[in-house]
N, C-alpha and C positions, 0 to 999 in steps of 0.2 A: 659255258654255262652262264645262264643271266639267273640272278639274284633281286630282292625286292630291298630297297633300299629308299626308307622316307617317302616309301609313295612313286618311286620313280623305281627302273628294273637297272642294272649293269651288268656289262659283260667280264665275262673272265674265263681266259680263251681254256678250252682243252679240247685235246687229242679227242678223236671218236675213234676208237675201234670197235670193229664189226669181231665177233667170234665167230667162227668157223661154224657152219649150217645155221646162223642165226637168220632169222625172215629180213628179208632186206627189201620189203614191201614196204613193211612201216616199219621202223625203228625208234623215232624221235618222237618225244612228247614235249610238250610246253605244260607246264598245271599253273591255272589261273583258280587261286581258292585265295583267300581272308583270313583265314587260320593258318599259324605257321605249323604248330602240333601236324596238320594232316596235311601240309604239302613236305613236312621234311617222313612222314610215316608213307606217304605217298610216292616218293622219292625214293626209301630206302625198297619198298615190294616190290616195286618197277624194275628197279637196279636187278632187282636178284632174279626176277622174270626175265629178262634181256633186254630188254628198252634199255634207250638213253633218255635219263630225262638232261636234256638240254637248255632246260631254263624255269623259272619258276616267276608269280608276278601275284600280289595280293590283291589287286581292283582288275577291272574291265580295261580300263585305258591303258592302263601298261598292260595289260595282256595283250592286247591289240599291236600294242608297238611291238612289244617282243613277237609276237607272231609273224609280224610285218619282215622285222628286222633277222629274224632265225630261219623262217620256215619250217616250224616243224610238220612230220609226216599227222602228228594228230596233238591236237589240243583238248586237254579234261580241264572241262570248265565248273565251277560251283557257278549252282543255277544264282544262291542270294549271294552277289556281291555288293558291297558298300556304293557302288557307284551305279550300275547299272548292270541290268539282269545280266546273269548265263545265255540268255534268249538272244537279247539285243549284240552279246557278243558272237555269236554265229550269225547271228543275221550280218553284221558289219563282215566277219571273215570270209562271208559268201561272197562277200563284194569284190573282192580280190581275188581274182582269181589269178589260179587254180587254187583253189582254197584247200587247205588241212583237212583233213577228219576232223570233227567237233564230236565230242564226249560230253555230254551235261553229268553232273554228280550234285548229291546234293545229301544229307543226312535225312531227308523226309524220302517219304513212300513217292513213287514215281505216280501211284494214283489218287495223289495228292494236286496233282500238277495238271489235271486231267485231260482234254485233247489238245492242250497248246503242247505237249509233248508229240504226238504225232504229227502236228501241222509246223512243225518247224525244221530248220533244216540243218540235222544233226544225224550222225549217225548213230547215235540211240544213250540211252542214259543207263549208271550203274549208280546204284545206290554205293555211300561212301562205306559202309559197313559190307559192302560185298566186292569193293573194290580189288581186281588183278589182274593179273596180265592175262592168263586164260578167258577173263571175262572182256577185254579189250577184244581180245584173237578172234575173240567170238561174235563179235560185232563186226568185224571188218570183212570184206569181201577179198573174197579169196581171188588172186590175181586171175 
């Protein structure tokens, strides 16, 4: 699991187990959000959905590293982070390839955001008030 710490992320090893019939398409997430409140509420829905969240990072750059450094199967990103958009972080994880799934989230209406939502390359966005694993499952293509 990586953690946010001063601005920088750390690791701190643990076991992954898979449950039995659990999707072994995606499992892992990384949440790159600003707010601790909604990544440890973030953290606790996921858990009990079956993800693993495997790391957490409050700015852009550490999300970048930790993605770099973990690989997770899909990163939820807060579109307003303090450093640099939601946006510019999928654009940067495109670059790496094979990249993650990207998740934009964001507490505004997604038609707020208007077609920079579609013209970017993300597998689609959930508002944070509607955030779940049913609503990740539901965006991901089915193997």
């Amino acid at each position: 699991m990586i953690t946010q710490t001063e601005g920088r992320f750390r690791v701190t090893p643990v076991g992954l187990h898979r449950r039995a019939g659990e999707d072994r398409a995606m499992t892992t997430i990384l949440i790159v959000d600003d707010h601790v409140g909604f990544r440890v509420q973030a953290r606790a829905l996921l858990a009990a959905d079956g993800f693993s969240v495997i790391g957490e990072a409050a700015d852009g750059t550490s999300g970048l590293e930790a993605a770099r450094m973990l690989r997770p199967d899909l990163v939820l990103v807060d579109i307003g982070l303090p450093d640099v958009t939601g946006f510019d972080v999928a654009r940067e994880l495109a670059l790496d390839g094979p990249p993650p799934f990207v998740v934009l989230t964001s507490s505004r209406e997604a038609s707020e955001y208007g077609p920079r939502l579609g013209s970017s390359r993300v597998l689609g966005f959930i508002a944070k008030d509607e955030l779940s694993g049913a609503a990740i499952r539901a965006l991901v293509p089915k193997p």
